[in-house]
DSSP file (Angstrom, degrees, kcal/mol; ACC not computed):
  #  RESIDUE AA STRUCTURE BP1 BP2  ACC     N-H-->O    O-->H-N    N-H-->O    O-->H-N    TCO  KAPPA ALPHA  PHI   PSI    X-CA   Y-CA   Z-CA
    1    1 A X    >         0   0    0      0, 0.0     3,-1.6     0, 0.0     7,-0.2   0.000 360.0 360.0 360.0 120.5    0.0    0.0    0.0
    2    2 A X  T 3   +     0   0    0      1,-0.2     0, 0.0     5,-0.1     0, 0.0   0.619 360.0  41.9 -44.5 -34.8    1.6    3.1   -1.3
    3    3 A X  T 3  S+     0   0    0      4,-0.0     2,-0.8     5,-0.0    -1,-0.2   0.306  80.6 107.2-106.2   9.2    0.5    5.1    1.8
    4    4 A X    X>  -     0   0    0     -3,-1.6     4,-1.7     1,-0.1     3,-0.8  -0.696  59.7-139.1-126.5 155.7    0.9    3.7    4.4
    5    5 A X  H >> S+     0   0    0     -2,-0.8     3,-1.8     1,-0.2     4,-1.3   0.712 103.9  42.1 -36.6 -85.0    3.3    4.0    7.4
    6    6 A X  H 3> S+     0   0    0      1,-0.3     4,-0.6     2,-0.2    -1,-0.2   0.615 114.9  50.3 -51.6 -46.0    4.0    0.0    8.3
    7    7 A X  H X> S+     0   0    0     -3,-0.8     4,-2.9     2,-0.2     3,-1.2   0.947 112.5  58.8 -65.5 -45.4    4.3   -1.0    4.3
    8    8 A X  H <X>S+     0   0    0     -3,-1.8     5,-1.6    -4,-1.7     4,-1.5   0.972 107.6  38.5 -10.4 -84.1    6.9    2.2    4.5
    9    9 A X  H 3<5S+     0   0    0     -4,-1.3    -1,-0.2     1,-0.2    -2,-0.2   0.601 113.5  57.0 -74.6  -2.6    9.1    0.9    7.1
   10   10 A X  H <<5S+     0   0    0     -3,-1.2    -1,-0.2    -4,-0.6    -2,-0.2   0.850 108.6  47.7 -70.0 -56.6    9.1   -2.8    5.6
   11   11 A X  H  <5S-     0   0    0     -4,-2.9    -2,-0.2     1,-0.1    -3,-0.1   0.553 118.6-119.1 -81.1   6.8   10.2   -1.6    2.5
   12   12 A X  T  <5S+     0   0    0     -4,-1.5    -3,-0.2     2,-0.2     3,-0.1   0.891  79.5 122.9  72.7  37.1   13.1    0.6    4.4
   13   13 A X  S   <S+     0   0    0     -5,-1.6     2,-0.6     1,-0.2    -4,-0.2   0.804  82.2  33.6-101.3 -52.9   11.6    4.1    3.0
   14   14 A X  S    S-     0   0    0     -9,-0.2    -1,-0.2    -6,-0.1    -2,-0.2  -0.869 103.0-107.6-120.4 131.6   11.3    5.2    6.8
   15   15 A X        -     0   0    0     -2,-0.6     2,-0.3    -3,-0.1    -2,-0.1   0.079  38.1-178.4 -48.5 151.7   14.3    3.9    9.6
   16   16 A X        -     0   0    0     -6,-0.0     2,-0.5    -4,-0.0    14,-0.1  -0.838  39.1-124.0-147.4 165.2   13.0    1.2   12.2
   17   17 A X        -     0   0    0     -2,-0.3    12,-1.8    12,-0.2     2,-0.1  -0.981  45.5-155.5-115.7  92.4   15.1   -0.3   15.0
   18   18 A X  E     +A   28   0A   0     -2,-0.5    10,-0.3    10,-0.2     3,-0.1  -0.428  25.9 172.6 -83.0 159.5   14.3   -4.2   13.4
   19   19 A X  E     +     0   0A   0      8,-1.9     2,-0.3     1,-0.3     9,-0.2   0.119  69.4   8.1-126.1 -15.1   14.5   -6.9   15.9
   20   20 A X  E     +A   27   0A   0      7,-1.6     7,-2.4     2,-0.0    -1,-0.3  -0.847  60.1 164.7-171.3 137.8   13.2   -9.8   13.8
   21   21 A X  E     +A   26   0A   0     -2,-0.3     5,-0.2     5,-0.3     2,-0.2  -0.946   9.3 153.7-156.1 133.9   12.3  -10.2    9.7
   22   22 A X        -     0   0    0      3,-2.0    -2,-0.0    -2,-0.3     0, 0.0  -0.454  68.5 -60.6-123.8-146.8   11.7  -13.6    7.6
   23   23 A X  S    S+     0   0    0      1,-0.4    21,-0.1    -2,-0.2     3,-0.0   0.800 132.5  23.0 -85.9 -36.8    9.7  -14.0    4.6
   24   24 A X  S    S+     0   0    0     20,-0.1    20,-1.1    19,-0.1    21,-0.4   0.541 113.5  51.2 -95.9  -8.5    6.5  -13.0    6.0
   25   25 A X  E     - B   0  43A   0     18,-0.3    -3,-2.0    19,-0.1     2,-0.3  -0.805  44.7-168.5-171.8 148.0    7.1  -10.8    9.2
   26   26 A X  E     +AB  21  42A   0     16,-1.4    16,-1.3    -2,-0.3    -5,-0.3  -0.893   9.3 179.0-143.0 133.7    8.7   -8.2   10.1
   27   27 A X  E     +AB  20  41A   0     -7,-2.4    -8,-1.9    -2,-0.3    -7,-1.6  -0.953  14.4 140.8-152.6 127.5    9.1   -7.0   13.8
   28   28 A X  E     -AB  18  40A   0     12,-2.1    12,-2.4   -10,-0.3     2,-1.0  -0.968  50.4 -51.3-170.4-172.8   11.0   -3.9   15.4
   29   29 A X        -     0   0    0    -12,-1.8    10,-0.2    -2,-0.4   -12,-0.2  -0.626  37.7-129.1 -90.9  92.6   10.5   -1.4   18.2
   30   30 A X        -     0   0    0     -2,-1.0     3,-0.4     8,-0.4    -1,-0.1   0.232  11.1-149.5 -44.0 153.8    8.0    0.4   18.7
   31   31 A X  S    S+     0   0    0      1,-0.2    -1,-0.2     2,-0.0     2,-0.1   0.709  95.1  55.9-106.3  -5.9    9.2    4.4   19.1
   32   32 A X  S    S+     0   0    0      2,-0.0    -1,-0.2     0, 0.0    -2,-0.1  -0.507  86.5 179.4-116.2  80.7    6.1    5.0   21.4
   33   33 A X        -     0   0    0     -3,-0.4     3,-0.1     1,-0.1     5,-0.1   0.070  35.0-173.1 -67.7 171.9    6.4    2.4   24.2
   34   34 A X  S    S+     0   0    0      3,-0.1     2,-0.3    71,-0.0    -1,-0.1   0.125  73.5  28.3-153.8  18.6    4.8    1.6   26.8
   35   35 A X  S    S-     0   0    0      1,-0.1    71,-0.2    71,-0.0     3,-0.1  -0.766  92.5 -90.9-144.0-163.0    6.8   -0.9   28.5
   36   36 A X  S    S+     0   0    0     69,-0.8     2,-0.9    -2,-0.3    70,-0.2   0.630 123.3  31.9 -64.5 -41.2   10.4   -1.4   28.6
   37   37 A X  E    S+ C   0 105A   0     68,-0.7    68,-2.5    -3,-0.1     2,-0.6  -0.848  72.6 163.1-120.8 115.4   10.2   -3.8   25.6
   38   38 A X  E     + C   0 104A   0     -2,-0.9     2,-0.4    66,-0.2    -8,-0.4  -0.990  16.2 179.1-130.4 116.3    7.4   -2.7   23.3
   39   39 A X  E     - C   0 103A   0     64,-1.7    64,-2.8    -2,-0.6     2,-0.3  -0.988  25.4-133.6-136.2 150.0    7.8   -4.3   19.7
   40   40 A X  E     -BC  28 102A   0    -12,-2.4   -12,-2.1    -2,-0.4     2,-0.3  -0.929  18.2-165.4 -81.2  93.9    5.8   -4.1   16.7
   41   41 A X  E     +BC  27 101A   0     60,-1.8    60,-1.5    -2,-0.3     2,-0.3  -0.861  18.2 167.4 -98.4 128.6    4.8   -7.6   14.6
   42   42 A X  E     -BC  26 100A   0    -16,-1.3   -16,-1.4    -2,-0.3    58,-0.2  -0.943  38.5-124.6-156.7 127.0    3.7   -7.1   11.6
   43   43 A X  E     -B   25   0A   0     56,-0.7   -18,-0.3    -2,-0.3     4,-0.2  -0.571  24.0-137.8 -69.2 160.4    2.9   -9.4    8.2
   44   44 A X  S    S+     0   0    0    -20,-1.1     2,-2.5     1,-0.1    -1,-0.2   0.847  88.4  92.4 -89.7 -56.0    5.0   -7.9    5.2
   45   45 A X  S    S-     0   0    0    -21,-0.4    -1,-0.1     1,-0.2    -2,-0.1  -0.115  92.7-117.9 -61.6  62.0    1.5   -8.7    3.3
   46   46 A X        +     0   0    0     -2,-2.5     2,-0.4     1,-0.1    -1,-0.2   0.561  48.8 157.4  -5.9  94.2   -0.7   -5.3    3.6
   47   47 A X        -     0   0    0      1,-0.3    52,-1.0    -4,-0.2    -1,-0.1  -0.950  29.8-150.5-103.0 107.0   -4.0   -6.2    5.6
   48   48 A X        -     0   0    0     -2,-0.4    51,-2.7    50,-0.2    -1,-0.3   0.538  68.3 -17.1 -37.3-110.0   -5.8   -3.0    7.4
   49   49 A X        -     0   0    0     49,-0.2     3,-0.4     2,-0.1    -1,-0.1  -0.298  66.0 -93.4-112.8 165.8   -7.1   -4.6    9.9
   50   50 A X  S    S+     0   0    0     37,-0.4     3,-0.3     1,-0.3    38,-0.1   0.454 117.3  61.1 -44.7  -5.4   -8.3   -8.2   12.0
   51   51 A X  S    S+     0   0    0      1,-0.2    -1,-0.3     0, 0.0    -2,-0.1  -0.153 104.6  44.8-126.7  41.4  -12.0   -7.5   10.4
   52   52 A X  S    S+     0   0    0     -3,-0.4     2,-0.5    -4,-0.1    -1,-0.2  -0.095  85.5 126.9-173.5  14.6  -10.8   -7.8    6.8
   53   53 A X        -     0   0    0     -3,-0.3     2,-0.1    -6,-0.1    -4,-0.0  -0.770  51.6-130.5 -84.5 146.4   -8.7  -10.9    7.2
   54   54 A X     >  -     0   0    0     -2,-0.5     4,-2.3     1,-0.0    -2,-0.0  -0.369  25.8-112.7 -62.2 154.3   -9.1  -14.1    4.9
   55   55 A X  T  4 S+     0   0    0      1,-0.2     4,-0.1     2,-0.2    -1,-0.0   0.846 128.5  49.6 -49.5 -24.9   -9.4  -17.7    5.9
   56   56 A X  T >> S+     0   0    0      1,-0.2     4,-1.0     2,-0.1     3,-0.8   0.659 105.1  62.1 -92.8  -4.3   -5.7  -18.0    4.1
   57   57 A X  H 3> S+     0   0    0      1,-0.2     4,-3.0     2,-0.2    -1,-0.2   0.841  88.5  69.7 -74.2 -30.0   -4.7  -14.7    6.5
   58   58 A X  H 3< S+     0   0    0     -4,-2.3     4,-0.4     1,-0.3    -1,-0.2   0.819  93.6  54.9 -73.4  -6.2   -5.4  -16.8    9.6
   59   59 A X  H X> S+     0   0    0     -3,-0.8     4,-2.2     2,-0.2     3,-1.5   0.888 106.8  52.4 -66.7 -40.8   -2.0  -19.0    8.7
   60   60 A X  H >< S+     0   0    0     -4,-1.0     3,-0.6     1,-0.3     5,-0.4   0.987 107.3  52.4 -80.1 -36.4   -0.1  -15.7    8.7
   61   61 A X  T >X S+     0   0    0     -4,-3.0     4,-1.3     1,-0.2     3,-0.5   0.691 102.6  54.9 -79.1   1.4   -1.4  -14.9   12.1
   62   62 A X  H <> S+     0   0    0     -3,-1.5     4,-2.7    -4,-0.4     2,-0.4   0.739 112.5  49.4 -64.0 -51.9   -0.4  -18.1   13.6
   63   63 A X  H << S+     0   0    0     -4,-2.2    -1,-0.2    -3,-0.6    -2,-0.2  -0.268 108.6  43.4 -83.1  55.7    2.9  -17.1   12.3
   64   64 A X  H <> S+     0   0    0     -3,-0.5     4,-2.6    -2,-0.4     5,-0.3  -0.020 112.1  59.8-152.8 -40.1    3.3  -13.5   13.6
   65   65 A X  H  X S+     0   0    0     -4,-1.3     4,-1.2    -5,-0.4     3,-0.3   0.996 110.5  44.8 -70.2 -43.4    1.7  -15.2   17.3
   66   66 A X  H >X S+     0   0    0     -4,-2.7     4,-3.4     1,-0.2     3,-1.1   0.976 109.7  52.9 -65.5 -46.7    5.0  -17.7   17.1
   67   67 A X  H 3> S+     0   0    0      2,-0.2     4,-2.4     1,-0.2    -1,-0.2   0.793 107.8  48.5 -33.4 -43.0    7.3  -14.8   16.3
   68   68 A X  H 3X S+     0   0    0     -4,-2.6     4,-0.9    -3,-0.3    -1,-0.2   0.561 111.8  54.1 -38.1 -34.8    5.9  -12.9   19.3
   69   69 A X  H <X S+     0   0    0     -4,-1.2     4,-3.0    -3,-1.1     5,-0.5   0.896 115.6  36.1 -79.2 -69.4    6.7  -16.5   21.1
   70   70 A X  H  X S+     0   0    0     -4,-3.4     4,-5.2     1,-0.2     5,-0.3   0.941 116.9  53.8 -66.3 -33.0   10.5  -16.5   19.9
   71   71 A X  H  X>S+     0   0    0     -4,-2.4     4,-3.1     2,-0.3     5,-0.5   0.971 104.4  52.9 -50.7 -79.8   11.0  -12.5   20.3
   72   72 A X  I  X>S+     0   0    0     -4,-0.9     4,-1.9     1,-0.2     5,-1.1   0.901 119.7  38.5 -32.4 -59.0    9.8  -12.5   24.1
   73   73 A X  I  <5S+     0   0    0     -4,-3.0     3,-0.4     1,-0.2    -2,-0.3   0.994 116.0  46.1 -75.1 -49.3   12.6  -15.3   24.4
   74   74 A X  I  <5S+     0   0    0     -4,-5.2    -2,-0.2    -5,-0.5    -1,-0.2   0.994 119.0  46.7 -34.3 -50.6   15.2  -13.6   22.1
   75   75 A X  I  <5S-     0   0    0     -4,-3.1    -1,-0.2    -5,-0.3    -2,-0.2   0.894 113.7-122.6 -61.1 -40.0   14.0  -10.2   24.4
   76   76 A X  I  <<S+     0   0    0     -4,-1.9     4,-0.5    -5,-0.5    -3,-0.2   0.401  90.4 100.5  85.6  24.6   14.4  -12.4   27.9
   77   77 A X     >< +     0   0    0     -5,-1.1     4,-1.2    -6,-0.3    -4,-0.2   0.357  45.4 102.1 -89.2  18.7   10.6  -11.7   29.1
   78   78 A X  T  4 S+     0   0    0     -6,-0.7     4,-0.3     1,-0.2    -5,-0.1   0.972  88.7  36.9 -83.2 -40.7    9.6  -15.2   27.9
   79   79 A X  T  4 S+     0   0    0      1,-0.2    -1,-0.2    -3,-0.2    -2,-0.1   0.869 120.9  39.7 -72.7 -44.9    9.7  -16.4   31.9
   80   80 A X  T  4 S-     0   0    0     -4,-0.5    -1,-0.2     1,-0.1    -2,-0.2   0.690 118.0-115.1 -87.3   6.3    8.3  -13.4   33.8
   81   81 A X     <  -     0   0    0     -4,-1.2     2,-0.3    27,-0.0    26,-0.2   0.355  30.2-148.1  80.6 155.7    5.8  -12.7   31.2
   82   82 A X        -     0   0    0     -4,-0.3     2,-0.4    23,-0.1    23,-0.2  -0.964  17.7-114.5-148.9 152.2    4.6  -10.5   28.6
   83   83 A X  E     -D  104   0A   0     21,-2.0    21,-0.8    -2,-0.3     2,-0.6  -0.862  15.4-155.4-103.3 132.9    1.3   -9.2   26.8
   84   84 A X  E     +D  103   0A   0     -2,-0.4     2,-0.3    19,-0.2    19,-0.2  -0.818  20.3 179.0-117.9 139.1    0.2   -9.6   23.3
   85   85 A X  E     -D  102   0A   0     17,-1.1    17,-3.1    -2,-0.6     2,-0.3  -0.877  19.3-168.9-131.0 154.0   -2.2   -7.2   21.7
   86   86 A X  E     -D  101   0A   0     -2,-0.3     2,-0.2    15,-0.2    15,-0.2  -0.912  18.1-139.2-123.3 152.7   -4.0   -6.4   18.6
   87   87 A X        -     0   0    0     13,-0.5   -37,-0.4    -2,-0.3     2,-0.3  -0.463  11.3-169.7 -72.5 146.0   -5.9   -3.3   17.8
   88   88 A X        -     0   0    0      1,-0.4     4,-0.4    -2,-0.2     6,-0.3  -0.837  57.7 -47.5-135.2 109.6   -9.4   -3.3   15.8
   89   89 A X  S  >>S-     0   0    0      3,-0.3     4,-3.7    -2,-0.3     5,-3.1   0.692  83.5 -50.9  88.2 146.5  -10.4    0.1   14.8
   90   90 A X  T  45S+     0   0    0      2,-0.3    -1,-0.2     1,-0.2     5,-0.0   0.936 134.0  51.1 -46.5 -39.0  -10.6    3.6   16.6
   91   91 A X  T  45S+     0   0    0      1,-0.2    -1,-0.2     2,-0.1    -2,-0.2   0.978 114.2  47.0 -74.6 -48.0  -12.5    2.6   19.4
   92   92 A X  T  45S-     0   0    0     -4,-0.4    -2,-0.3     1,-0.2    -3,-0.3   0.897 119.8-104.4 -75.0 -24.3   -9.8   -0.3   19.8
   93   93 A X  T  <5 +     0   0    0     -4,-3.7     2,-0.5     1,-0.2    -3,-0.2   0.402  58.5 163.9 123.7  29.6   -6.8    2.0   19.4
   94   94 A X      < +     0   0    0     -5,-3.1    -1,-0.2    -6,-0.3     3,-0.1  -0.639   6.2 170.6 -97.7 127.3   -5.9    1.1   16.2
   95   95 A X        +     0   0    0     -2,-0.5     2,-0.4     1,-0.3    -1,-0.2   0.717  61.8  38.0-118.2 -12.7   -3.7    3.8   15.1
   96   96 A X  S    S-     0   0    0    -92,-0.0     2,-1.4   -48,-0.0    -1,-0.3  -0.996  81.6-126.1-121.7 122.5   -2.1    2.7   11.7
   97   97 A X  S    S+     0   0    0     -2,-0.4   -93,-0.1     1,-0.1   -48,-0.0  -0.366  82.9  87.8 -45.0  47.8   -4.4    0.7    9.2
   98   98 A X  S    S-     0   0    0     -2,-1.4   -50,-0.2   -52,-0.1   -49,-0.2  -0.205  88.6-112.4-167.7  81.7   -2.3   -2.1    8.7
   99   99 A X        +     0   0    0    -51,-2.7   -56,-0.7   -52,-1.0     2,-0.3   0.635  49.5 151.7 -46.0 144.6   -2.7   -4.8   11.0
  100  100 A X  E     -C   42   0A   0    -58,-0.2   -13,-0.5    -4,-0.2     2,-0.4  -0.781  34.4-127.9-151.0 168.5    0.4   -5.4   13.5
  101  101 A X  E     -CD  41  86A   0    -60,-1.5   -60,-1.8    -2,-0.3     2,-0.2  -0.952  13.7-132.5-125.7 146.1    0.6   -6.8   16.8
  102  102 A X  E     -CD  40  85A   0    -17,-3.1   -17,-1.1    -2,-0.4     2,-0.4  -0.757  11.2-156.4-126.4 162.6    2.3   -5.3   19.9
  103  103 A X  E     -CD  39  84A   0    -64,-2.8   -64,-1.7    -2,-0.2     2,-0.6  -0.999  21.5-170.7-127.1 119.2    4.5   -7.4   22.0
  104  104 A X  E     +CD  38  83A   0    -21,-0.8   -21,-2.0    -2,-0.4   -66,-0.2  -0.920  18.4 118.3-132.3 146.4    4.9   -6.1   25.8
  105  105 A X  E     +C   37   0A   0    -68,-2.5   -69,-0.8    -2,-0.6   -68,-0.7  -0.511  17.4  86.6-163.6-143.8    6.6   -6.8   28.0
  106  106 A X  S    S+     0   0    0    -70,-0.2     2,-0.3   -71,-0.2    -1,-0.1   0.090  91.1  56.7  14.0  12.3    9.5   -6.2   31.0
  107  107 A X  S    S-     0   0    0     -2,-0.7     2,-0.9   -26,-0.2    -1,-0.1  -0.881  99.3 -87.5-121.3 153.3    7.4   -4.8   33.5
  108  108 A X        -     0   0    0     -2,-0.3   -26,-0.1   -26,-0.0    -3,-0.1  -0.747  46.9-148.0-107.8 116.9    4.3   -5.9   35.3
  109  109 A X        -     0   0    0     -2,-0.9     2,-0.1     1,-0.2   -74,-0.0  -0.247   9.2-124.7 -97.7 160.5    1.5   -4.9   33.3
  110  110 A X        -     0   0    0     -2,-0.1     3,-0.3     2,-0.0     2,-0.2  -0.356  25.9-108.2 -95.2 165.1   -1.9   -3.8   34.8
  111  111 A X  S    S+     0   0    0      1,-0.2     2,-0.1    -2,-0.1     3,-0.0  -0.891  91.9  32.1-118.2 167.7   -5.1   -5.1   34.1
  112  112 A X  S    S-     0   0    0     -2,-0.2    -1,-0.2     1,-0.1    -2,-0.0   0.764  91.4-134.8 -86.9 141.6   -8.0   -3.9   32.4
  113  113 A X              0   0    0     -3,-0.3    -1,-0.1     1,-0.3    -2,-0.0   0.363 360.0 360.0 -12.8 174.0   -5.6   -1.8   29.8
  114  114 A X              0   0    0     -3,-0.0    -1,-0.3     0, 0.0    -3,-0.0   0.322 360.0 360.0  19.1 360.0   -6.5    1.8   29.0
């Protein structure tokens, strides 16, 4: 997608602090955290959002939830624990159209969010 931030910073037109990329995914640091370890998961393949995935989209999120898996141990939260979010929309917080996953983690986060 031509315009939009997250296809941007896959294709290295704007800088990212990467932490993890294969064929499908791409992963790096968010620049407005909100833990100690805040990362950014994201398929390569331009989907807005969770309400406009395909049946063949639910493989890639199976792979974006095991990246999230190996990052938290690459990161060293994998043992005291960490939270994994997606966003839906304005009301859910969803602030870039292009659907990503947040990884959080080093701290002990409160419940319920926002």
């Amino acid at each position: 997608m031509k315009d939009c931030l997250f296809c941007k910073i896959i294709n290295q037109e704007i800088p990212s602090k990467k932490v993890f990329e294969n064929e499908t995914i791409y992963a790096f640091e968010d620049i407005d955290k909100k833990a100690p370890t805040h990362i950014l998961i994201i398929p390569k393949k331009h989907i807005n959002s969770v309400a406009l995935m395909t049946d063949e989209d639910m493989l890639l999120m199976s792979e974006i939830t095991k990246a999230a898996r190996d990052i938290a141990e690459a990161q060293g939260i994998d043992k005291s624990g960490y939270r994994l979010v997606i966003n839906h929309g304005s009301d859910g917080g969803q602030a870039v159209s292009h659907i990503h996953m947040h990884l959080l983690g080093g701290r002990s986060l409160t419940w319920p969010p926002g």
